[in-house]
C-alpha positions in Angstrom: 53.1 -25.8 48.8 49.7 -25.7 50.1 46.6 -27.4 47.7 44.1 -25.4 46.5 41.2 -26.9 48.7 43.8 -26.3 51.7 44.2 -22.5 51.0 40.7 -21.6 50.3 40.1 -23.4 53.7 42.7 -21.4 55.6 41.7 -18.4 53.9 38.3 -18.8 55.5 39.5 -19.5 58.7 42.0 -16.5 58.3 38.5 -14.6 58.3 37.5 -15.7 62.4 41.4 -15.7 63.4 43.1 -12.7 61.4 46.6 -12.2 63.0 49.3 -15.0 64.0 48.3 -14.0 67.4 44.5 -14.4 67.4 45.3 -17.7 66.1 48.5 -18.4 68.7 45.7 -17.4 71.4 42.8 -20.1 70.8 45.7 -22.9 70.2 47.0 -21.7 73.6 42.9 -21.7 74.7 42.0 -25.2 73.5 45.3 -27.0 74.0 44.0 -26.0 78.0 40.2 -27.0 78.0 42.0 -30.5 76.5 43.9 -31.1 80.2 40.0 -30.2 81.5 37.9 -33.2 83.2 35.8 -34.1 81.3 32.0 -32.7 81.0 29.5 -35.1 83.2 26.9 -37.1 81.2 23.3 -38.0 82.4 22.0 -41.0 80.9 18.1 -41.8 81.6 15.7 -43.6 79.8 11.9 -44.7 79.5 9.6 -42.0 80.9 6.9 -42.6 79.5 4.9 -39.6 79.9 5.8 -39.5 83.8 6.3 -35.9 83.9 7.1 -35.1 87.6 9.3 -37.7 88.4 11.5 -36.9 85.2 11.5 -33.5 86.0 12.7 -34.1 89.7 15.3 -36.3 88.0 16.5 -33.3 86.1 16.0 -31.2 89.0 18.5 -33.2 91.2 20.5 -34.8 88.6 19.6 -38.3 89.8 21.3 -37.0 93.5 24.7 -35.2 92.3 23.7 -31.9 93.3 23.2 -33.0 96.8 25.8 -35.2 97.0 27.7 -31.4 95.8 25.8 -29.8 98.8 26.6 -33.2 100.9 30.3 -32.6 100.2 30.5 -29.0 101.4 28.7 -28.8 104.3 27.8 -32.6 105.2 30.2 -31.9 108.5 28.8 -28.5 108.9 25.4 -28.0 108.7 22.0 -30.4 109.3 20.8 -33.1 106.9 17.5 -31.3 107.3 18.8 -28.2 106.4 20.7 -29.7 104.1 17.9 -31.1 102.5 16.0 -27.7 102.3 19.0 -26.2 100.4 18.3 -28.6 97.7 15.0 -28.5 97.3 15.5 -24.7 96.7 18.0 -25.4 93.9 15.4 -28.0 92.7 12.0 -25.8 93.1 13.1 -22.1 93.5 9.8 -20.7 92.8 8.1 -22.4 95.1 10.2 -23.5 97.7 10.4 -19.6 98.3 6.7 -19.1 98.4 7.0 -21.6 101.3 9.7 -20.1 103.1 8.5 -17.1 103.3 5.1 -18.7 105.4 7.1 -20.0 107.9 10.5 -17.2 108.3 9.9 -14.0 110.1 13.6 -12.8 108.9 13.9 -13.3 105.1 17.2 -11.2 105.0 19.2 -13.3 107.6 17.3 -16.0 104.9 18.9 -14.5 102.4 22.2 -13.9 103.5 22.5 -17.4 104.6 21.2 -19.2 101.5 22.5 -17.0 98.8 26.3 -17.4 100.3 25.7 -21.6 100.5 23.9 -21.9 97.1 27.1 -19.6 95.6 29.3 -22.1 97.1 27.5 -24.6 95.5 27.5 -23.2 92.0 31.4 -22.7 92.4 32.0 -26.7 93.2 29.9 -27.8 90.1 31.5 -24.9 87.7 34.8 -25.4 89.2 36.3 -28.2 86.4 34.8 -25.8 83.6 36.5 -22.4 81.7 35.7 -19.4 83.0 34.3 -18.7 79.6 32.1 -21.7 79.3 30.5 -20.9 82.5 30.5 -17.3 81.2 28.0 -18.6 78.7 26.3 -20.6 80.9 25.2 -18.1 82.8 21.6 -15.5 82.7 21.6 -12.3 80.9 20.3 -10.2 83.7 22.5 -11.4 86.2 25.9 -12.8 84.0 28.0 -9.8 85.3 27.3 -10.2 89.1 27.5 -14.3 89.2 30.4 -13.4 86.9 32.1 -11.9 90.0 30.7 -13.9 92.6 32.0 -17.1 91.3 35.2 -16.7 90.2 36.5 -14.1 93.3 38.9 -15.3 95.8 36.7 -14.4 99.3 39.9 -15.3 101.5 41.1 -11.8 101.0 39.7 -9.3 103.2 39.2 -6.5 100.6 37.8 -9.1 98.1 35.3 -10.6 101.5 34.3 -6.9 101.4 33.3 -6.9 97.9 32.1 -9.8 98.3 29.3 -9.5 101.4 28.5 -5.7 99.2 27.2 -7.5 96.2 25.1 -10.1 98.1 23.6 -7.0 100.7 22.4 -5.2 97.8 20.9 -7.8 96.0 19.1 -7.9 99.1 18.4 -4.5 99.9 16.8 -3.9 96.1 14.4 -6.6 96.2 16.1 -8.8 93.8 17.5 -11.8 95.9 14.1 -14.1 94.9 15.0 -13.9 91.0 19.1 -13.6 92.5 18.4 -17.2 93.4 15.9 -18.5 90.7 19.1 -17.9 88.5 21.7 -19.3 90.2 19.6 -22.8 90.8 19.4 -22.7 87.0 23.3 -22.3 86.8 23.7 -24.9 89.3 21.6 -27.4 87.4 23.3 -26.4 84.6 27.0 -27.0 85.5 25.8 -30.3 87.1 24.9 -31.9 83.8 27.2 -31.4 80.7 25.1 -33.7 78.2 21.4 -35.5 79.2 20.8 -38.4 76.8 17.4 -39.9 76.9 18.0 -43.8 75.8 14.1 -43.5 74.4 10.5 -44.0 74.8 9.6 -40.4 76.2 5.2 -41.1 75.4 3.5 -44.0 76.8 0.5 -43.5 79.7 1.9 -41.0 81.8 0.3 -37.8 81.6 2.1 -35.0 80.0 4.5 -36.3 77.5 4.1 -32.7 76.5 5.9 -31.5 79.6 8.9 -33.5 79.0 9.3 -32.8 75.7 8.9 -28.6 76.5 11.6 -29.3 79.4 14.3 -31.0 76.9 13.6 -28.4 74.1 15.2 -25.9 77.0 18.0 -28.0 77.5 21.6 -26.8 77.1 22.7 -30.3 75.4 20.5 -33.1 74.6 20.3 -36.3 72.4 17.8 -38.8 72.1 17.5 -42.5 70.9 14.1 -42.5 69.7 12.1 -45.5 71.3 9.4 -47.9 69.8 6.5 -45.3 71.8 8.0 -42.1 70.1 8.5 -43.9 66.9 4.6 -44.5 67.4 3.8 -40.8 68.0 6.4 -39.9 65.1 4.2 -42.2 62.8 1.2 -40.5 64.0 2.5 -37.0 63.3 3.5 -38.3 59.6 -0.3 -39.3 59.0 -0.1 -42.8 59.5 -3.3 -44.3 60.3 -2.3 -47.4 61.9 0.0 -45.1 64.1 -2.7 -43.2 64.9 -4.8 -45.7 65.8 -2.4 -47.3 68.3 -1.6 -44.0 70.1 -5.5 -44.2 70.7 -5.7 -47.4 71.8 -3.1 -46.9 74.6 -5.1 -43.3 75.1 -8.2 -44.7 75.6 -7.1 -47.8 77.5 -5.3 -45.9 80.1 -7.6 -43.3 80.2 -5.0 -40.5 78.9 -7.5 -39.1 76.2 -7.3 -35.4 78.4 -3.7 -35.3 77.2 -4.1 -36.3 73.3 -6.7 -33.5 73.4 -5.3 -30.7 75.6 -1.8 -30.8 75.4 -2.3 -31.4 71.4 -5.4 -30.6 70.6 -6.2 -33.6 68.4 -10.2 -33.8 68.2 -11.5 -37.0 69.5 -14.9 -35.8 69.1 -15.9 -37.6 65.4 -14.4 -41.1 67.3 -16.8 -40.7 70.5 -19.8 -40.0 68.5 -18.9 -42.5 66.3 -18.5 -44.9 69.1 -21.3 -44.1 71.3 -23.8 -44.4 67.7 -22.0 -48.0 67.4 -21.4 -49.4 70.0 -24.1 -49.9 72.7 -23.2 -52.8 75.0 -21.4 -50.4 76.8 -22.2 -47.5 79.3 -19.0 -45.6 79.5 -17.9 -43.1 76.6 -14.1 -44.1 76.9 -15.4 -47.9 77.0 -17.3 -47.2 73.9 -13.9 -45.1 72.4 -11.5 -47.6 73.3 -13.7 -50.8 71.3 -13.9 -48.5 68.9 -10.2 -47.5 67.6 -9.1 -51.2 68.4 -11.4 -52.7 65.7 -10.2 -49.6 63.3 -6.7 -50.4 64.5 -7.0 -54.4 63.9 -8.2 -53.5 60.9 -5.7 -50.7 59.5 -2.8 -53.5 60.7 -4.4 -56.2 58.2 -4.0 -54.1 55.6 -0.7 -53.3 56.5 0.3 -56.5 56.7 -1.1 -57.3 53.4 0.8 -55.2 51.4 3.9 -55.7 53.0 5.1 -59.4 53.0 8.8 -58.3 54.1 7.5 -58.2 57.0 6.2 -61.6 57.8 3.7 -61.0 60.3 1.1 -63.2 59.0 0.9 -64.5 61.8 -1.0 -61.4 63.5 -4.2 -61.7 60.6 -6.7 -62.3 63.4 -10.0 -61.0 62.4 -10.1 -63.6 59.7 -9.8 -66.1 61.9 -13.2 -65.4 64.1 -16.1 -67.8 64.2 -18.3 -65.1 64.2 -21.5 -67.9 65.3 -19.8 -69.9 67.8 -17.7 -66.6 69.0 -14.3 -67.8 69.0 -10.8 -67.1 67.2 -8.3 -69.7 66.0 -4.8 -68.3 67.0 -2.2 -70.7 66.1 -3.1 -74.2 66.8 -5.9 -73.5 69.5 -8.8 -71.8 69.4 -10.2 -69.5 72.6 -13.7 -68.3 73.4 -13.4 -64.2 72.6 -14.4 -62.7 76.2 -15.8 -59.5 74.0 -18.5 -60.0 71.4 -20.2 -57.4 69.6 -18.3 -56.5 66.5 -21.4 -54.7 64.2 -18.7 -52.9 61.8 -17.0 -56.3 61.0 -17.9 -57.7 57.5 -17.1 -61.6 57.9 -16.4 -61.9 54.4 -13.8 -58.6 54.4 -12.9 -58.2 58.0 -9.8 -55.7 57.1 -12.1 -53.2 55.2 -13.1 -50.4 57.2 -16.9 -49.5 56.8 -17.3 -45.7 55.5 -17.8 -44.5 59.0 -14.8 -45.7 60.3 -13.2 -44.4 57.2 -14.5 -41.1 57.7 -13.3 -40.9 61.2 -9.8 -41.8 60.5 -9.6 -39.3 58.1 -10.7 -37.3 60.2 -7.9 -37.8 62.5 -5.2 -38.2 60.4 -6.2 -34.5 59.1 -6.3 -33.7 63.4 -2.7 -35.4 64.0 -0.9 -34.1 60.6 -2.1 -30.2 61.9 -1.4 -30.3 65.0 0.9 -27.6 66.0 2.3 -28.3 68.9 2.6 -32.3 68.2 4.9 -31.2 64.9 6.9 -28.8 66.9 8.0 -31.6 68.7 8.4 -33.8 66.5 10.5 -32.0 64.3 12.8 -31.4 67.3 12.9 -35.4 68.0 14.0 -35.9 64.2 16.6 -32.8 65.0 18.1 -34.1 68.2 17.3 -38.1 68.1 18.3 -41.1 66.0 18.3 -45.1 66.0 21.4 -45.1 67.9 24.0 -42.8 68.8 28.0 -43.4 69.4 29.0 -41.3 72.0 32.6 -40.8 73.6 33.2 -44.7 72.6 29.6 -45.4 74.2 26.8 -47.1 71.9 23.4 -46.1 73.2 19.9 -47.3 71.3 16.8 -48.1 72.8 15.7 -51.6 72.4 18.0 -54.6 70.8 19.8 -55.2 67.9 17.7 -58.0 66.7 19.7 -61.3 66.5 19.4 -64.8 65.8 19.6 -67.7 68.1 22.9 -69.0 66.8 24.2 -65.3 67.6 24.2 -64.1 64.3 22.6 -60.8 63.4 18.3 -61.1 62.2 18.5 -60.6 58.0 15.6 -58.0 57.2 14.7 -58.3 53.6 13.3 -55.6 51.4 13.2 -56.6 47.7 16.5 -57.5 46.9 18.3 -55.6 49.9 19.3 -57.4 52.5 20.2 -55.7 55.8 21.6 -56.7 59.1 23.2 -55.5 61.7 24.5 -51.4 61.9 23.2 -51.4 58.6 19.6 -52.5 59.5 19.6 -49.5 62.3 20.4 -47.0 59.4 18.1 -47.9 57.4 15.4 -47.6 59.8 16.4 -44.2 61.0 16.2 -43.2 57.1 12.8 -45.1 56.7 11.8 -42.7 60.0 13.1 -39.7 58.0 11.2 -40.5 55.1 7.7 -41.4 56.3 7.7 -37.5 57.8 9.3 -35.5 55.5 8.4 -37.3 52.1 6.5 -34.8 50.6 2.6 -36.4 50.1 3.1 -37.3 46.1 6.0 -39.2 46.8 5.0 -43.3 45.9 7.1 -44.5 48.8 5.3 -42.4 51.2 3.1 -45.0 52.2 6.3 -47.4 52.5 8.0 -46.0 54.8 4.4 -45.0 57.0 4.2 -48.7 57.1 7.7 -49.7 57.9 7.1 -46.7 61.4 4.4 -49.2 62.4 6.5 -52.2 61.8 9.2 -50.3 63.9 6.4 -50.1 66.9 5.9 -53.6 66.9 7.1 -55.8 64.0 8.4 -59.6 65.0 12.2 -58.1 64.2 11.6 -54.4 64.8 14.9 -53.3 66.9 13.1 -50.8 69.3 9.9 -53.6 70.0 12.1 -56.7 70.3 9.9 -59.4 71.0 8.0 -61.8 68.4 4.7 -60.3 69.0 2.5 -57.4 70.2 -0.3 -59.2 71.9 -2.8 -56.3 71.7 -5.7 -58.6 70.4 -4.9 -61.1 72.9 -5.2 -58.8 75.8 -8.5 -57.6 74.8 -10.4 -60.1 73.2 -8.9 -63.3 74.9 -9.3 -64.3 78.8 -6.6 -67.2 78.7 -3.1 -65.2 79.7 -1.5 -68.2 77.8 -2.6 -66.8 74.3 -0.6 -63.4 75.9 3.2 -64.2 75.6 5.5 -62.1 74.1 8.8 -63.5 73.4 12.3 -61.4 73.8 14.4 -61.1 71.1 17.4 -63.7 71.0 19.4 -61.0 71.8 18.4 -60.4 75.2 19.6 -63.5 76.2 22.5 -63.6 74.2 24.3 -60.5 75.7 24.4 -62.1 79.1 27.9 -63.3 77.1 30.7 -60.4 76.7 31.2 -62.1 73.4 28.3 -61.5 71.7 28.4 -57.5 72.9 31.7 -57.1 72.0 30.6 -58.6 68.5 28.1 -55.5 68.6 30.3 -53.2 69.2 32.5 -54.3 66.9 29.7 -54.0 64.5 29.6 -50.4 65.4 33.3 -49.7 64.6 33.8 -49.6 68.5 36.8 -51.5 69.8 37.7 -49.7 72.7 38.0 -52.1 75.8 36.1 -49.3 78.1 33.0 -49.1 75.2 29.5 -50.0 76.4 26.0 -50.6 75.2 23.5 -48.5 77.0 20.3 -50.3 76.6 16.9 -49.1 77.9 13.4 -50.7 77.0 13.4 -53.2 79.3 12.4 -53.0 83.3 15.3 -54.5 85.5 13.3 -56.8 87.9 15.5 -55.8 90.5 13.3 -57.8 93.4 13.9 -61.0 91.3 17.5 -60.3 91.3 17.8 -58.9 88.0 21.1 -56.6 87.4 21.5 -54.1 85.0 25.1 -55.0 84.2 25.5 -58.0 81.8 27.9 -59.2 79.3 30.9 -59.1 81.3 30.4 -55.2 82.1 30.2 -54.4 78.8 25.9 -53.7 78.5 24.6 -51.5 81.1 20.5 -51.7 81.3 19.1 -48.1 82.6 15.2 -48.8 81.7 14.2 -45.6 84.0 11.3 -47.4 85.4 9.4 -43.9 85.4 6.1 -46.1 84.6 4.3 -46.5 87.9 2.8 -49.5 86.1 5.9 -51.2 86.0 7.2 -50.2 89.6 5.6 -53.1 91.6 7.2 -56.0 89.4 10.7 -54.4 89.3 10.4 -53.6 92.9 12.5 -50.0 92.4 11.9 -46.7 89.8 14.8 -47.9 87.9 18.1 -46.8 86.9 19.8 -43.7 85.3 23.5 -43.5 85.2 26.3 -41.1 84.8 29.9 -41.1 83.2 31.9 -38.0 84.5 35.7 -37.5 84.6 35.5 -40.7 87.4 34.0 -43.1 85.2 30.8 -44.6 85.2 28.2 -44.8 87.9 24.8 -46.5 88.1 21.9 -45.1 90.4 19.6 -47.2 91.5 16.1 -44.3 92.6 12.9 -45.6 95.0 9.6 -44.2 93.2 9.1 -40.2 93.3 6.9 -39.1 96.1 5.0 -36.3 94.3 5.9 -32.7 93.6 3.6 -31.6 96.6 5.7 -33.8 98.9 8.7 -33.1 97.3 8.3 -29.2 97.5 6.2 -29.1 101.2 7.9 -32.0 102.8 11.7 -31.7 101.1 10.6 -35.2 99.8 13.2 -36.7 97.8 14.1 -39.4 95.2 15.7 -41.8 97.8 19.0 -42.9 95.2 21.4 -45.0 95.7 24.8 -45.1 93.4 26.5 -47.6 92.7 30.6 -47.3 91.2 30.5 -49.8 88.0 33.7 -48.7 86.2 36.6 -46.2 88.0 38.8 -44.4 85.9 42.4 -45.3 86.4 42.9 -41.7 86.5 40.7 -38.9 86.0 39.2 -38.2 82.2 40.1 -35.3 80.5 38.7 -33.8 77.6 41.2 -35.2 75.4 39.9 -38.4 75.6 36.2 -37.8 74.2 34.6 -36.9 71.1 34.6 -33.4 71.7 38.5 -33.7 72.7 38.8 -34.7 69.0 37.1 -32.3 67.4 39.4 -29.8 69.6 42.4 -31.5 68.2 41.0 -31.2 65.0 40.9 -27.5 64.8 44.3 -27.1 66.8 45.6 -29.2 63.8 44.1 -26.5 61.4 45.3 -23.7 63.4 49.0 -24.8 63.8 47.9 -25.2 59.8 47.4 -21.6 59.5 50.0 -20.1 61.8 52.4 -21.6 59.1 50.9 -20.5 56.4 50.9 -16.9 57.7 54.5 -17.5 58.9 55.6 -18.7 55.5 53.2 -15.8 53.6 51.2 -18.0 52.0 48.2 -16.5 53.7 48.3 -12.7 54.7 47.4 -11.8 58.2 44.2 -9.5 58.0 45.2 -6.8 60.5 
């Protein structure tokens, strides 16, 4: 006899598969996408803002798609023209536009490309169900690719058919948007799941634009990084956030994008500044001095109400001789290569005078209303986390902070002590909270505070290093006041131990499991790697950050897992979109095989080969129950 629970369960599913042979029919269906290869994953990480390069990355799926148009036509046609193909499927908009400057026949154009890009939509559909890539496909033109994709050309009837379709797209004006589709299905059956190992703001210009791009994607997760967690912060009202993400804004010179793209109102802080500040000329110069001090300021009185976080150590203003001009960090004391600090009371150097407290209002009101900013925010509390366990993968951003003997860093709140998995959860729920706390909650302000810690706290898993020399870097001319140090844990992981100890940590004892790390640049032309720990941690910081290209000596890694097993690719820095669309400029990638498959992957070996299982289980479930009357078919 069935439970209750059990029959009102079947009785709802009874509702979506009514007859013994509705149900017979999707056992039969998902018992067959479980023999499937499995869906191809994209794994990048760090953009930073860098908005053409990542979207080139998407565009080309870090080279599969023309390694796809390599493999059909490679002994066939020309690498040049081979090259132009996929910059169509990359750019179809504009590649177009450019084509038709230079051909005098667009239809033999036409006839030509539309036939090779079909062929090319077919290879990366081909180890999906018809049904899937049914779904996959554009409204206004999901009947024709429909056909064009799944007929059998060989036959001379069906070649017919075939060559009809494609001569009247042709003939009706419609081949341009014919094509602007079926590059979109192409890129879409090239990637099955993008996950974005973190850190999607920094300096580059339109974090904006990224986030838009991934809000359009089919299947995305994200692993939030230490600069989104910043921007999070902002969004929740946290001032110190707020002042950090203009700190690096002004700094860089990236103050066009906090305004435009989110229309945050910088104009209290430059009049502010400018009335203020006077040894300099330069408005940004004026902007940037400005929001440190605040920020310096907003940190000290972070750090003085929470004393679980131990970062006493970073209470500088204090420690100023505000006659002889120097601070006292540590055991030494340096010359400050900055003086000039008229908003700095010496005998309360973390209070902020009631002009700076006016502006950050001010801007905490501009950050919480932003629009667009919450918009996509929301969606990276929707689709990202801490970490993420993933077809036996562990992905997170930064470290899981450790201890020098190996053991895992013991954070501290009252009488809760957490390490470990259990550290990471807590901080994704203390992310949570400082957002969506509503404003008379009395932990509100906690969890603000513990986002900042997050961004750069001595133990904070997405920072990973003892200190954020911010002060250092402005104030101090002596690089040896500068140094950062790593985390233990970046060391320790060189050892397969220790990362099968994380794993393990994770509920992941799988001998093909891996950590996929971003965070930090491989420093390739110093002979870094991004395998370590026996093959078990694979480091895929994206090197998107032009800033960071010269000392790693590449644009980083990205890396797939498909039905093969894991590959690594290795990309030169991106050329431009001019080049890329004028020129056929690509990504130069190499890829590198880490881990073959003994034998191809199948959906039955992932996650979503589970949940499959899962619902075959409840559908044998019900057959019986209908068999044995216990539930009565509907039609």
């Amino acid at each position: 006899m069935l439970d209750v629970q059990k029959t009102k369960y079947l009785e709802l599913l009874s509702e979506r598969y009514p007859t013994i042979q509705s149900a017979c029919t999707e056992i039969i269906n998902l018992k067959a996408i479980l023999n499937l290869p499995k869906g191809t994953e994209h794994f990048v990480s760090d953009i930073h803002g860098e908005d053409e390069a990542f979207c080139h990355i998407l565009n080309n799926a870090s080279g599969v798609i023309r390694e796809k148009v390599d493999i059909l036509y490679s002994k066939t046609v020309s690498s040049k023209t081979r090259t132009e193909l996929c910059t169509l499927i990359y750019y179809p908009e504009q590649k177009i536009k450019e084509v038709r400057k230079k051909k005098e026949d667009m239809r033999e154009w036409y006839m030509i490309t539309l036939y090779r890009m079909i062929e090319v939509c077919r290879l990366c559909a081909s180890k999906y169900t018809r049904s899937k890539v049914r779904k996959a496909l554009p409204k206004d033109f999901e009947y024709i690719l429909d056909e064009l994709l799944h007929t059998n050309d060989e036959s001379l009837n069906k070649q017919d058919y075939y060559e009809k379709i494609i001569s009247t797209i042709i003939d009706i004006d419609r081949a341009d948007e014919f094509i602007i589709a079926l590059s979109g299905v192409i890129k879409r059956m090239a990637v099955d799941r993008l996950h974005v190992v973190g850190d999607i703001f920094d300096r580059g210009p339109h974090a904006d634009v990224i986030l838009d791009r991934l809000m359009d994607h089919h299947a995305v997760d994200i692993q939030w990084g230490n600069h989104d967690v910043l921007w999070m912060g902002a969004a929740a009202g946290s001032a110190a956030c707020i002042a950090n993400v203009l700190y690096i804004s002004t700094r860089y010179g990236n103050i066009d994008f906090v305004e435009n793209a989110y229309g945050i109102n910088l104009r209290p802080l430059a009049l502010f500044a400018q009335q203020t500040y006077e040894d300099n000329t330069d408005v940004i110069d004026h902007m940037h001095k400005a929001i440190a001090v605040i920020q310096f300021k907003l940190e000290g009185q972070v750090i003085a109400r929470r004393p679980e976080f131990r970062m006493e150590g970073r209470l500088l203003l204090d420690k100023i001789d505000y006659d002889k001009m120097t601070v006292r960090i540590g055991e030494r004391e340096y010359p400050l290569a900055v003086g000039g600090f008229p908003t700095i009371n010496p005998d309360a150097p973390y209070e902020l005078s009631p002009e700076e407290q006016e502006v950050v209002a001010q801007l905490v009101y501009s950050f919480s209303h932003s629009e667009k900013l919450q918009k996509h925010v929301r969606f990276l509390f929707s689709h990202g986390s801490m970490y993420k366990i993933f077809n036996g993968n562990l992905l997170f951003h930064g470290c899981i902070p450790m201890e020098e003997d190996g053991s895992f860093y013991e954070y501290c709140d009252g009488n809760i002590t957490l390490s470990g998995k259990e550290f990471m959860d807590y901080a994704d729920l203390a992310v949570r909270q400082a957002y969506y706390a509503q404003g008379d909650d009395p932990h509100k302000q906690k969890w603000q505070d513990f986002v900042w810690y997050l961004w750069c706290g001595s133990h904070s898993p997405i920072f990973g290093r003892d200190k954020m020399t911010t002060f250092e870097r402005m104030f101090v001319k002596d690089e040896a006041a500068w140094v950062e140090r790593k985390n233990a844990y970046y060391t320790l992981v060189e050892e397969q131990e220790i990362c099968e100890k994380i794993l393990a940590e994770f509920g992941l004892d799988d001998e093909y499991s891996h950590i996929i790390n971003g965070h930090v640049p491989v420093r390739a032309k110093e002979g870094e790697v991004p395998v370590r720990g026996g093959g078990r941690l694979i480091m895929i910081d994206g090197g998107f950050c032009r800033a960071y290209q010269d000392a790693t000596g590449l644009a980083g890694y990205t890396m797939f897992y498909s039905s093969y097993g894991i590959r690594l690719v290795s990309h030169e820095p991106f050329p431009g979109l001019a080049e890329a669309i004028q020129s056929n400029k690509d990504i130069l990638s190499t890829f590198v095989v880490f881990d073959t498959a003994e034998k191809r992957i199948t959906v039955r070996e992932t996650d979503v080969g589970s949940e499959l299982m899962a619902s075959i289980a409840d559908l044998t479930d019900l057959l019986q129950a209908y068999r044995r009357g216990a539930v009565k078919e509907k039609a």
